[in-house]
C-alpha positions in Angstrom: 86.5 99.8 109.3 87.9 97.1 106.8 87.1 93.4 108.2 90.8 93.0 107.0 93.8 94.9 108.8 95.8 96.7 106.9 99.5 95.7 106.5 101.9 98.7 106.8 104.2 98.5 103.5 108.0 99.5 104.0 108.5 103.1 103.0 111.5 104.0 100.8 114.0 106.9 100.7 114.4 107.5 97.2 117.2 110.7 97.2 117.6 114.2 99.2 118.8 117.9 98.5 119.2 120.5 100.5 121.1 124.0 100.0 124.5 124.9 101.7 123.9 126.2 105.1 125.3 129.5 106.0 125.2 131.9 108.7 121.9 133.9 109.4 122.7 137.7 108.1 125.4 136.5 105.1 125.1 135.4 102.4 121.5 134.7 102.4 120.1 137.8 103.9 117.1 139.1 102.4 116.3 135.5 100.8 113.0 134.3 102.4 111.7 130.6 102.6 109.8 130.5 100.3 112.5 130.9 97.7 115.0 128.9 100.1 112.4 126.0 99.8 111.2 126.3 96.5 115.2 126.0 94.9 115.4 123.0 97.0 112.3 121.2 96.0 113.3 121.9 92.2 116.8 120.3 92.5 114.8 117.6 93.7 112.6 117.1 91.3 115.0 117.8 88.7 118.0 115.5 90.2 115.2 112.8 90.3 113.7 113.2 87.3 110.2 113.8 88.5 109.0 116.8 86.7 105.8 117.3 85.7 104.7 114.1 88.6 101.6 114.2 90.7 103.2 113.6 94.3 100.8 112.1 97.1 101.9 114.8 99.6 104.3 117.4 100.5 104.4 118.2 104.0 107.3 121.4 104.6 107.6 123.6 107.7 109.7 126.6 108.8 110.3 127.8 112.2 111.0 131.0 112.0 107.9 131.8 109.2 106.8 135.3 107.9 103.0 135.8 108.3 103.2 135.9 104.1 104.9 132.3 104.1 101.3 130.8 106.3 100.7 128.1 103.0 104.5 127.9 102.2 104.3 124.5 101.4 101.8 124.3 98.5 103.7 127.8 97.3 106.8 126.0 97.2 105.5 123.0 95.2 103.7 124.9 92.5 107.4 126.3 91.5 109.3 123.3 91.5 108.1 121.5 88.8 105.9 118.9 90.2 102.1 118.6 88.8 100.1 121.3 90.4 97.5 118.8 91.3 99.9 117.6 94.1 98.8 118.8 97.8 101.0 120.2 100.1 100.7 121.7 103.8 103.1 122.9 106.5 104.3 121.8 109.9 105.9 123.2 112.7 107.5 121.0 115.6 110.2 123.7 116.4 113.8 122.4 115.6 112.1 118.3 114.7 110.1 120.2 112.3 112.0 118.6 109.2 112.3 114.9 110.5 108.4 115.3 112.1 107.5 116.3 108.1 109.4 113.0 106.6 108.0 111.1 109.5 104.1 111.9 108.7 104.8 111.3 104.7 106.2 108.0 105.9 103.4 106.6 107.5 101.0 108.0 104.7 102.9 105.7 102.6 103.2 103.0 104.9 99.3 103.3 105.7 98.5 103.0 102.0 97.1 106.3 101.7 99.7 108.0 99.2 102.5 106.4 97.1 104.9 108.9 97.2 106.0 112.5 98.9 108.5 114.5 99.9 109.0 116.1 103.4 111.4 118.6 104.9 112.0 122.0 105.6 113.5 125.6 105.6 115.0 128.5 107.7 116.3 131.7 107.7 116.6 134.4 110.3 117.8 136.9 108.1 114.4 137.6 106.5 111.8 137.7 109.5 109.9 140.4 108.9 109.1 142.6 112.5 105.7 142.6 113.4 104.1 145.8 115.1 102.0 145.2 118.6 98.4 144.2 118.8 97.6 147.3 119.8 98.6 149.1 116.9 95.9 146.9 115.2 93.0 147.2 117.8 93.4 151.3 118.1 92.8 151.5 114.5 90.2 149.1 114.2 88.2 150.4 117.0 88.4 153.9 115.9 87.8 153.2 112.6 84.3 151.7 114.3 83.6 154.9 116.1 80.7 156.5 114.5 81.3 160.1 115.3 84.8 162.2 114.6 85.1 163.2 118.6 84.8 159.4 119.7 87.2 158.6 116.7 89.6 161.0 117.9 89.0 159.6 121.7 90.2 156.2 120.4 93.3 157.2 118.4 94.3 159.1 121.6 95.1 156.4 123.2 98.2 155.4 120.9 101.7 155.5 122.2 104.9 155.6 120.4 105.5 152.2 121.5 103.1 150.8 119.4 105.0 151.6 116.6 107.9 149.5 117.7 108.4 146.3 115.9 108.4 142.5 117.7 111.2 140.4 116.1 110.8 136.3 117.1 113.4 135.6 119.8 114.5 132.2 120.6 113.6 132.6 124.4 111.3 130.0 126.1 108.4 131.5 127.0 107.3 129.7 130.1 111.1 130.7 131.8 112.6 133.2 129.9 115.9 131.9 129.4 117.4 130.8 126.0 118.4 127.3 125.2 121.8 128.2 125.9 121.2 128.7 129.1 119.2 126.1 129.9 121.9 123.7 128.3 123.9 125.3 130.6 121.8 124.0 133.0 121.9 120.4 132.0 125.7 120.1 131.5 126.0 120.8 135.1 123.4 118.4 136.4 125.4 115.7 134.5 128.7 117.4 135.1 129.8 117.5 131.9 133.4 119.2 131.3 134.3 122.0 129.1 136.7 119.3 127.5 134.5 117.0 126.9 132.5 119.1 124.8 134.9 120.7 122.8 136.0 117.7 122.1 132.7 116.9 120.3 132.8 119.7 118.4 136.6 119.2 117.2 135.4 115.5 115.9 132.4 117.2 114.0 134.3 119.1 112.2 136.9 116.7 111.5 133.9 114.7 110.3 132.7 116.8 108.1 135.8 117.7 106.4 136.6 114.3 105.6 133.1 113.7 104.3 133.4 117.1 101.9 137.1 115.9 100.4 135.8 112.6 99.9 133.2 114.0 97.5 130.2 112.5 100.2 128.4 116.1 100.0 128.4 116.4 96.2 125.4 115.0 95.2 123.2 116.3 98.3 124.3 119.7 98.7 123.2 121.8 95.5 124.9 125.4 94.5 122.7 128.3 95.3 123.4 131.3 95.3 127.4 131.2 94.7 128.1 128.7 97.2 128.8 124.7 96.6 129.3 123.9 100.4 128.4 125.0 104.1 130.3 127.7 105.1 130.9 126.6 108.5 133.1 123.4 108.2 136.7 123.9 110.0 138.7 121.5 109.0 142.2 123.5 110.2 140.3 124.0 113.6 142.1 122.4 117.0 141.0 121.8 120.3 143.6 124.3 121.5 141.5 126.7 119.3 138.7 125.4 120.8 139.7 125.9 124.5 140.5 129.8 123.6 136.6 130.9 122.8 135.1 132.7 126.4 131.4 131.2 127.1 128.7 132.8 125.1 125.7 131.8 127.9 126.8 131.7 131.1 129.6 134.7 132.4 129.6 134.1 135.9 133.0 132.2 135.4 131.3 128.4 135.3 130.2 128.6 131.8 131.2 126.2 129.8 129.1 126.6 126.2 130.9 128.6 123.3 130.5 129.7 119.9 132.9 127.1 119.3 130.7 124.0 121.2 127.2 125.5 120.3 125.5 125.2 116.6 125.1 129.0 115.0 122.1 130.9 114.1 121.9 129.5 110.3 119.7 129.8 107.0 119.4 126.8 104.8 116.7 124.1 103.4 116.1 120.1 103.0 114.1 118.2 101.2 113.7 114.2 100.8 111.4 112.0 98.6 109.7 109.4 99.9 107.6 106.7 98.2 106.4 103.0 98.0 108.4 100.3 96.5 106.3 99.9 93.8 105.9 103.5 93.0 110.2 104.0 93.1 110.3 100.7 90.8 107.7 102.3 88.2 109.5 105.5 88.5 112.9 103.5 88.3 114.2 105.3 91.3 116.7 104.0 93.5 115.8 102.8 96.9 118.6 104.2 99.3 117.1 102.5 102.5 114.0 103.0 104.3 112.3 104.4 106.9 111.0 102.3 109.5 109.5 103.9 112.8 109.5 107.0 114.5 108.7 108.5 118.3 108.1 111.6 119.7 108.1 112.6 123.8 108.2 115.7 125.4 109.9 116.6 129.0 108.3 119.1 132.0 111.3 120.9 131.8 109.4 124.3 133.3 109.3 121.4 136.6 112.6 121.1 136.7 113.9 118.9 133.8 116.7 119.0 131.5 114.7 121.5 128.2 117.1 118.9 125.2 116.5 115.7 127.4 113.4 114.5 125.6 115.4 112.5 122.8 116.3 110.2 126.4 112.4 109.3 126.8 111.8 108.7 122.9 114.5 106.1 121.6 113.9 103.5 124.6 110.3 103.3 123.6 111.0 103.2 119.9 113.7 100.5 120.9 111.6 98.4 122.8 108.8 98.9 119.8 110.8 97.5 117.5 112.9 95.0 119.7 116.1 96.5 119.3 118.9 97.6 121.8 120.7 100.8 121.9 123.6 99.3 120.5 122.1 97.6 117.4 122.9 100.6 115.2 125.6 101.1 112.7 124.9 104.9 112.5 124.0 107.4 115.4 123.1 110.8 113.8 122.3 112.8 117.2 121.4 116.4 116.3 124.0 118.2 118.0 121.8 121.2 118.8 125.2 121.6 121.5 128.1 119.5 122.1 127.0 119.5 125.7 123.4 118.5 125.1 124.6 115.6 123.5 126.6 114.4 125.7 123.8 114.6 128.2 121.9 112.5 126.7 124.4 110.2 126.1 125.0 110.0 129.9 122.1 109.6 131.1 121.2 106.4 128.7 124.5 105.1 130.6 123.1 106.0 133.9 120.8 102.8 135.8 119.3 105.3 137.8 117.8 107.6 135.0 117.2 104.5 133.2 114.8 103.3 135.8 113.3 106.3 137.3 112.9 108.3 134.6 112.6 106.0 131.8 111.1 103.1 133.1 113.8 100.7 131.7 115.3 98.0 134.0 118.6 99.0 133.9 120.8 101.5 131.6 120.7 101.1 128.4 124.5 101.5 128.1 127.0 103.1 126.1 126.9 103.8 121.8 130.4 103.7 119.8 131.1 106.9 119.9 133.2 106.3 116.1 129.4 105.8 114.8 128.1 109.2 116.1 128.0 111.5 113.4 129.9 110.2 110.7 130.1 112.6 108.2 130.0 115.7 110.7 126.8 117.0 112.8 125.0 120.3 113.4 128.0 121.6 115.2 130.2 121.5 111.9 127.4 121.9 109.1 124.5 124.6 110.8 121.7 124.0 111.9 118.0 125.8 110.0 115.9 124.9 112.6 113.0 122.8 110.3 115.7 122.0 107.9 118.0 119.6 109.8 116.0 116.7 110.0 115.8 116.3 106.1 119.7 117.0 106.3 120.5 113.9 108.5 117.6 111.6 106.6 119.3 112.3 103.2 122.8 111.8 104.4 121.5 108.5 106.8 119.9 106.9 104.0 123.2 107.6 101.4 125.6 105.8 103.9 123.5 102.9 104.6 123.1 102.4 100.8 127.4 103.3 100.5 127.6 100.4 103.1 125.2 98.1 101.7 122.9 97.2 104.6 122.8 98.3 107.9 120.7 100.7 110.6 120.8 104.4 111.5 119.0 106.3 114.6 118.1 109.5 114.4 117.8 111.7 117.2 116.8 115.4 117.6 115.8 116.9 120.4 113.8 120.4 120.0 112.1 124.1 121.8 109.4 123.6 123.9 111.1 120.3 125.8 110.7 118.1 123.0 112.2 115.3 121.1 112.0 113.9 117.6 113.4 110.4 117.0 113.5 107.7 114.1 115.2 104.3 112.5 116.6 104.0 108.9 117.5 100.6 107.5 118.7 99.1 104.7 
């Protein structure tokens, strides 16, 4: 170990990209990852003005990955234009899988170990290829170890028709069997949260994101692939009376209260941001939009009982506290709104002493956010949300309007499968 501590060094965001996001099955079906990831990484590098540059790391995931796509990262890279020397390697933290990938870069760079790098990430579920049982496999392996015909045959006897069927990914939680759906439906009515309420949400993230497309905010982050310039799932003619018509789409015993309408779709779509040192962005005469300053993680036992999105509630009050900062010291929220009513559970139960102080250990509750900072220029809800590509979507957009607004601090919160929650600060 050095007899000197390292000093962390501030990390910049130096510029972001990411495709239009569309509904899984449309317009990008039979487009894999890979070539999602890879067109995202070269408007990067081309936008920038880093072609031919040897990158410190590249850290990309997918959730929803092809057994083809297992090095998708360092695939992705050696078509985009960087130097081929430049490492890459993938990550998977379920929907946090983009902002986990910035996140690591970030404290490369802020360790000293790399200069630069670029994190983010891809999805599509309209190219998962099915797989076909294990026992399909283990049948044919074992008779193609039989030494004699009859024992051969023996083996290969014991196949069924069923082996033949392909398994598809689902997006069911293993340990219960429900689908996030329904366990947001779960949540919403342990903190009582009202059909209103969320469609509500939904009807400002849209509204959001309109205004940020006509105002030209989207231009420079969103590139054209593939025919299309923006996300296909803004609404800016939608209404909350349009809203109130959609039926539930998890729960049809009559007290549903999730819909198409307050839930994000299945979606196909890519992010990318570069990340790098102050010195290195100064050689490279790059921009510094703002910079990432600290990140947390946490996870929930939702199979004991807990709320599966609630983790994002455990995370932030520790990275507050880290950093000596209250809830309300932001300028920005951008809370992935994986649901309307997942966000608004969280929301709640930061207001709530009680869950402050049993659950999170605070004192007291750590109150209420302005609700006009929460998703600016429209959230998941409004744009789509590719599972690993939606953190690298709210880091590029974050860091563009605290460099529009000319200082300022951003939290980013998403929560994920498996009970977990991704979180981070942005400042300029």
């Amino acid at each position: 170990m050095n007899k000197a501590a390292k000093t962390m060094r501030p990390v910049a965001i130096l510029g972001g990209s990411r495709t239009p996001f569309v509904k899984s099955f449309s317009h990008y079906a039979r487009i894999g990852n890979r070539e999602l990831m890879t067109a995202t990484l070269k408007d990067l590098v081309n936008k920038l003005n880093i072609q031919g540059e040897r990158l410190g790391d590249v850290a990309l995931g997918a959730v929803m990955k092809n057994a083809s796509d297992w090095n998708m990262s360092r695939e992705s890279l050696l078509s985009s234009g960087l130097d081929p020397h430049t490492p890459g390697y993938d990550v998977q933290r379920a929907c946090g899988t983009g902002l986990e990938t910035i996140a690591q870069i970030a404290l490369k760079i802020a360790a000293g170990q790399i200069e630069s790098g670029i994190g983010g990430g891809t999805d599509t579920n309209s190219d998962i290829a099915g797989v076909l049982p294990h026992e399909f496999t283990w049948i044919l392996k074992d008779a193609q170890a039989a030494k004699t015909l009859p024992d051969r045959l023996k083996k290969l006897s014991e196949f069924k028709l069923q082996y033949l069927k392909p398994q598809f990914p689902t997006v069911q939680e293993p340990r219960t069997g429900k689908s996030m759906g329904q366990h947001t439906e779960m949540m919403v009515k342990d903190w009582m949260i009202s059909r209103e309420a969320q469609d509500e949400l939904a009807y400002r993230s849209h509204m959001n994101a309109a205004k940020a497309y006509d105002e030209g905010f989207y231009n420079d982050l969103v590139f054209e692939f593939n025919g299309l310039k923006k996300d296909i799932f803004v609404r800016g003619d939608t209404t909350i009376e349009k809203l109130a018509k959609l039926k539930p789409a998890f729960d049809f015993t009559g007290t549903g209260t999730l819909t198409a309408g307050n839930s994000t779709p299945l979606t196909d779509g890519a992010s990318a941001v570069l990340l790098g040192s102050e010195e290195w962005a100064q050689k490279k005469n790059l921009d510094v939009l703002a910079y990432f300053v600290d990140a947390e993680y946490a996870g929930v036992d939702y199979v004991g009982g807990e709320g599966l999105l609630m983790a994002p509630a455990y995370a932030v009050p520790r990275m507050l506290r880290r950093n000596g900062l209250t809830l309300q010291d932001f300028d920005f929220y951008e809370i992935h709104e994986a649901f309307a009513g997942q966000v608004l559970c969280t929301l709640k139960a930061w207001e709530s002493d009680e869950y402050c102080r049993t659950k999170l250990g605070e004192p007291k509750a750590l109150g209420s956010i302005d609700r006009s900072k929460l998703n600016v220029k429209g959230g998941s809800l409004a744009l789509g949300h590719p599972f690993a590509a939606t953190g690298g979507r709210i880091v590029a957009s974050l860091a563009k309007m605290l460099k529009q607004k000319g200082s300022g601090r951003g939290l980013v919160s998403v929560c994920t499968a498996g009970g977990m929650g991704v979180t981070a600060i942005i400042e300029r």
